[in-house]
N, C-alpha and C positions, 0 to 999 in steps of 0.2 A: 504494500500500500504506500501511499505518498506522503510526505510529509505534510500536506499542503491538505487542508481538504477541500473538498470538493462540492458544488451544488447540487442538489438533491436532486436535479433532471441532469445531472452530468453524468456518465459512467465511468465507473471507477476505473482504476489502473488493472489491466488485463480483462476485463471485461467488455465487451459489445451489445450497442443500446437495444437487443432484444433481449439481454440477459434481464430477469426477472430478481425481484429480491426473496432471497432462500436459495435460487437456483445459483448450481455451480458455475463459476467462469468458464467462457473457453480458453484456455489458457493461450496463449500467442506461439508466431510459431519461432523455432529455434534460432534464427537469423532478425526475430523483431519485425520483421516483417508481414504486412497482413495476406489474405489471398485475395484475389482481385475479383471482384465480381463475375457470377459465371454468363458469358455472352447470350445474349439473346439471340442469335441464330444458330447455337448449337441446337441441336436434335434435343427433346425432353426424353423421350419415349425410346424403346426397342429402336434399333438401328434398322433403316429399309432396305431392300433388297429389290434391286432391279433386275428384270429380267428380261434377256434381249434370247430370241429367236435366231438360233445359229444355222445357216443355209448359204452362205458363201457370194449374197447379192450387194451391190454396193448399196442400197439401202441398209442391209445387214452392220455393213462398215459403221455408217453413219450412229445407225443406234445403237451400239457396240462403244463409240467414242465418246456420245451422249452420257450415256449411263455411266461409262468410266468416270467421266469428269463430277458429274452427280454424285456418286460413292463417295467419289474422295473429297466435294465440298463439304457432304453432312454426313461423314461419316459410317455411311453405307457400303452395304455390298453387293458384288454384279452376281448374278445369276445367269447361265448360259445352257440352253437346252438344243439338244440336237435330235433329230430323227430322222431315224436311217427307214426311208422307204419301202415298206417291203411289197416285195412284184409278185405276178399271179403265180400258183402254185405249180411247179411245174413237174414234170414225168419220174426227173429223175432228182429223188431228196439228196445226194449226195451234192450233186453237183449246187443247190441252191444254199445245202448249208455251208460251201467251200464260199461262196458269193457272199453269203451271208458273215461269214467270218472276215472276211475282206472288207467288206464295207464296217464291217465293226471294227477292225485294225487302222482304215483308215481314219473313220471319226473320233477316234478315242488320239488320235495323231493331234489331226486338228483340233480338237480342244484342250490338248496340252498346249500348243503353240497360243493357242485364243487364251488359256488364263495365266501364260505366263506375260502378254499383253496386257490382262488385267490387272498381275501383280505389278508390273511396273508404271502405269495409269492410273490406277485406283488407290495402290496401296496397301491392298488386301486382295485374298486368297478368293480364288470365284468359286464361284457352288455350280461343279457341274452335275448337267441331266443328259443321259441318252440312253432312246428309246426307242422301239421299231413300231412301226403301224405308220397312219397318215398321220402326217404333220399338224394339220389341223383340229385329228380327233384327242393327239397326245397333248397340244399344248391345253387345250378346255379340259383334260385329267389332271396334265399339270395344275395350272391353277385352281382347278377344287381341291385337287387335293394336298395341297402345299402351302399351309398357313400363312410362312414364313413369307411368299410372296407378296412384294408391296406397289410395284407397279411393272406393268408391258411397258418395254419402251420399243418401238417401232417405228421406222421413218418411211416415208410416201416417197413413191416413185415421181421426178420430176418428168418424166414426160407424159407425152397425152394418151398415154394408153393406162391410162387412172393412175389410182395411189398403188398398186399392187395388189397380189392375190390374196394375202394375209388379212392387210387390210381392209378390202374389201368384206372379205368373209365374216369379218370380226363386227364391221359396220352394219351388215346382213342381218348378225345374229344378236345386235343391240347393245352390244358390249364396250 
């Protein structure tokens, strides 16, 4: 305490004016120094998680770069979902599940390549998805059934042949 006292709306030495009388001080911290107000644009809540739809279009790019930059302003993380199409059933099982393992070689490639992008864009570690069926039936599985998702990011195709098929779809289905 101070040698000096103090007025009764003053707070004491090591105390902060929410501290209450009876309630313990917060004691300062080891350098005397206070902590500084915490920013009003940090994130309050769970960290968001953006999810961009990995298919190799330069739309793709665009919301891939999006989302990156998003993560790493507030704190968030990318999300990157792939799916491997799978073709009508054919005669012979061997040979589609030798296809089939190839194209699972190759996309498990690419999204190693995609989230060490993300690690160096974002900051953080991306949450990959890859899954076989159509792409549009996996991503509406996806998002029901993955909580942790907090937003699609998606970019529109610049020319006149619309925003793209994704988008389209998604605008279709009201989402």
């Amino acid at each position: 305490m101070s040698d000096h006292p103090t007025p009764d709306n003053a707070p004491a030495t090591g105390q902060t004016p929410e501290a209450t009388p009876g309630s313990a001080p917060e004691p300062p911290a080891a350098d005397g120094a206070t902590e500084p107000p915490q920013d009003a644009t940090e994130p309050s809540g769970p960290a968001r998680t953006f999810l961009v739809v990995v298919d190799g279009t330069p739309e793709m790019e665009v919301a891939l770069h999006y989302a990156c930059r998003r993560a790493a302003s507030t704190g968030g993380r990318v999300a990157l979902l792939h799916v491997i199409e799978t073709g009508e059933v054919q005669q012979w099982a061997a040979v589609e599940d030798m296809i089939r393992d190839e194209r699972r070689q190759e996309a498990e490639q690419m999204m190693h390549k995609l989230a060490r992008r993300v690690q160096g864009e974002a900051g953080g570690m991306a949450i990959l998805h890859v899954r076989e069926g159509k792409p549009r039936d996996e991503l509406l599985k996806l998002i029901d059934g993955e909580d942790s998702l907090s937003i699609l990011v998606l970019a529109a195709a610049g020319g006149s042949d619309g925003p793209g098929p994704l988008v389209s779809f998604l605008l279709d289905k009201g989402l």
